[in-house]
Every structure is written in structure tokens, then in C-alpha cells.
C-alpha positions as MATLAB code, in Angstrom:
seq = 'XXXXXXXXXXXXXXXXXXXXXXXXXXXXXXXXXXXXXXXXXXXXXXXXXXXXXXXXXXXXXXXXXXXXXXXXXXXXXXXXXXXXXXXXXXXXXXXXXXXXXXXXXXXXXXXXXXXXXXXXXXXXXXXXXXXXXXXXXXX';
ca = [
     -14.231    5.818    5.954;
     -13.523    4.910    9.248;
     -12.518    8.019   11.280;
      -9.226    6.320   12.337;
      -8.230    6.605    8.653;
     -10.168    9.444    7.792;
      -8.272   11.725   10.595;
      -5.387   10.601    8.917;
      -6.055   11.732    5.189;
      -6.706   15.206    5.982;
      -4.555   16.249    2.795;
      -5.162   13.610    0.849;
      -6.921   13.772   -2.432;
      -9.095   10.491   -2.266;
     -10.778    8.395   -5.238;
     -14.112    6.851   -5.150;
     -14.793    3.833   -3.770;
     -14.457    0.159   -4.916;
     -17.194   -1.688   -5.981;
     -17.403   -5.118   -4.413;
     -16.989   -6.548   -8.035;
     -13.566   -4.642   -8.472;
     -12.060   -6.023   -4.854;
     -13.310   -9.613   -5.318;
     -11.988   -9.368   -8.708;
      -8.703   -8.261   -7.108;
      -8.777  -11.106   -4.064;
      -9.499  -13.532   -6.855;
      -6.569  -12.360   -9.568;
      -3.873  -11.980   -6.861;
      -4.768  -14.765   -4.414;
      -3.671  -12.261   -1.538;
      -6.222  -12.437    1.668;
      -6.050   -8.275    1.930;
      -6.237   -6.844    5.859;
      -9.470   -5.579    6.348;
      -7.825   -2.055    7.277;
      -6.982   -1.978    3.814;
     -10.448   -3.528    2.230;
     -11.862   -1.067    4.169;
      -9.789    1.760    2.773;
     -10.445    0.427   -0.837;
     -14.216    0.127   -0.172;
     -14.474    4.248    0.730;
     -11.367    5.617   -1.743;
     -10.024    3.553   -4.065;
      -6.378    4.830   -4.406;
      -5.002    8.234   -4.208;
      -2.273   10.529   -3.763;
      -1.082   13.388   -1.462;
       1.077   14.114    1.875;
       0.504   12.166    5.426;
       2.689   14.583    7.614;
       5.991   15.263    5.765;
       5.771   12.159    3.857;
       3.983   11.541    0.369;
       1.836    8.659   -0.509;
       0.277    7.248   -4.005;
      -2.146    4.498   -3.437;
      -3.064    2.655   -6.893;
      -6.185    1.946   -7.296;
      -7.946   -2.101   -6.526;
      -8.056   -2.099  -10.874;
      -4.352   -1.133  -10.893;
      -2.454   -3.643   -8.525;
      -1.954   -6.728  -10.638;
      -1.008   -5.124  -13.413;
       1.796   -2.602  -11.384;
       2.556   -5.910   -9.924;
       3.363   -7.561  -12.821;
       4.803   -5.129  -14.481;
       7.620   -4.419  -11.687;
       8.004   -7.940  -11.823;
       7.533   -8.046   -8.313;
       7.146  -11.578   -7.703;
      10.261  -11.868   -9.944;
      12.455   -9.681   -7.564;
      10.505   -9.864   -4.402;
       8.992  -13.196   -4.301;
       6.666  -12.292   -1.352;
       5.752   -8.735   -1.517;
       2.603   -7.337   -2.519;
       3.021   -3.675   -3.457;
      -0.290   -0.935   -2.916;
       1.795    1.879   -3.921;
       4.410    4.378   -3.849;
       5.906    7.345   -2.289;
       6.599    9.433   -5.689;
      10.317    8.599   -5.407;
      10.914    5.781   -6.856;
      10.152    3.698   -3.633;
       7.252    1.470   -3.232;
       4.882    0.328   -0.356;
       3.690   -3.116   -0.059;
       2.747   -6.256    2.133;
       5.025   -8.921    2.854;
       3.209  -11.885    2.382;
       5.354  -14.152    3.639;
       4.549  -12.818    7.825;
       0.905  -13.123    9.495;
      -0.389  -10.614    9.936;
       1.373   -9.176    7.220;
       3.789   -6.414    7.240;
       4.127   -3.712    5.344;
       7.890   -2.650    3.871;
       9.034   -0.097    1.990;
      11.553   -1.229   -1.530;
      12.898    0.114   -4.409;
      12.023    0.044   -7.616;
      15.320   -0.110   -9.025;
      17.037   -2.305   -7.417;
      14.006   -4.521   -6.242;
      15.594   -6.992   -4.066;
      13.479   -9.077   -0.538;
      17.341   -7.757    0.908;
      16.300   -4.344    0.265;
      12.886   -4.535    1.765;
      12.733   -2.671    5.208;
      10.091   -2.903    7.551;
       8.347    0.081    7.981;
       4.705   -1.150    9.638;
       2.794   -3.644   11.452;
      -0.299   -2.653    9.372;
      -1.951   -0.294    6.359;
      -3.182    1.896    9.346;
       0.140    1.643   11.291;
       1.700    2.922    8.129;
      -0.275    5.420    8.192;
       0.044    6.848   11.158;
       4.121    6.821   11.023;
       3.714    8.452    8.128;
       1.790   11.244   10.104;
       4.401   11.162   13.005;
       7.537   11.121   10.376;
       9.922   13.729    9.861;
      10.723   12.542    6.833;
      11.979    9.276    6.655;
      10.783    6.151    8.032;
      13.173    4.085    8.013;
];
């Protein structure tokens, strides 16, 4: 993992990587062009869970994201986003599509609505490291 990333995982419980297959499976299913910050990531743990600073973070793994996609009816409700995961709480984290280079936001599960989609980072790594700075809440 790059140490950028790696630094910031400290208390992170992290799952194997990807296999190639499983990404290009994933590129190919959602027809999303991934940042490499985030291929990267996937290629050294694929998905998992724990705190960055005072905030917590479940990444799903490459295997999971179309189907937690579909099944939040994301597209449905937030024609645009691309969710990665969650912070526990019924919030999740994904990227909006719809910029270049794409953003990530922070939404609801309940509630899913592109109105209730706040801006949170420029990048997966960005995220990241607010996450690490945050006292809590970043938003």
C-alpha cells in the first residue's frame, strides 16, 4: 500500500487484496472509471472497517459494490453517486460521478436524495486524510 494511505490506516483492520479479475470485473459491471487512489487501495486491501482519527469507516469490498449499489437503489435516488462504503451510521461514502475528477460526498441512507449529498472530498485519499484531521464531523 502506498505509504500515503498506509500512514493513514494505522487502526484499520484491512482485507486482502483484489485480484485483477475481481476489479476489472467491477470496472466492467459498473461502467465507473475508478481513481487510481482508490484502485490502488483495492489492489493492497480490499475493503475494511475501523476508525481514521475520531471518525469510523467501512469500505465494502470490489465483490460487494454493485450489489450494495443496487440494493440502496442508488442510481434510483442518487442518479450519479457511486457509493464505496459507510461510516456505521447509517451514512454512506461515495463518488459523484457526475464531476471530473470525481468527488467524494457523504448521504444518507434513509433519505437518499443528490439534495442531501454533501461534499466532503476532492479524492479517496483526501477523504482520508479529513477523516484523520476530523473531530468528528466532516461536514
Amino acid at each position: 500500500m502506498k505509504e500515503s494511505l498506509g500512514s493513514l490506516l494505522t487502526d484499520f483492520s484491512l482485507d486482502e487484496g483484489a485480484s485483477q479479475e475481481t476489479i476489472a470485473n467491477i470496472k466492467n459491471i459498473s461502467g465507473i472509471y475508478f481513481p487510481d487512489d482508490y484502485l490502488d487501495f483495492l489492489q493492497d486491501a480490499n475493503g475494511g472497517e475501523g476508525f481514521i482519527g475520531e471518525e469510523y469507516l467501512i469500505l465494502w469490498k470490489a465483490e460487494e459494490l454493485e450489489t450494495f449499489n443496487r440494493e440502496y437503489e442508488v442510481e434510483k435516488y442518487a442518479p450519479g453517486i457511486f457509493l464505496f462504503g459507510s461510516n456505521g451510521g447509517g451514512e454512506g461514502f461515495g463518488f459523484d460521478t457526475r464531476s471530473t475528477p470525481y468527488k467524494i460526498v457523504q448521504v444518507p441512507f434513509v433519505g437518499m436524495d443528490l439534495q442531501h449529498a454533501n461534499h466532503v472530498a476532492d479524492s479517496f485519499t483526501n477523504l482520508l486524510e479529513r477523516m484523520n484531521q476530523s473531530d468528528g464531523s466532516l461536514l
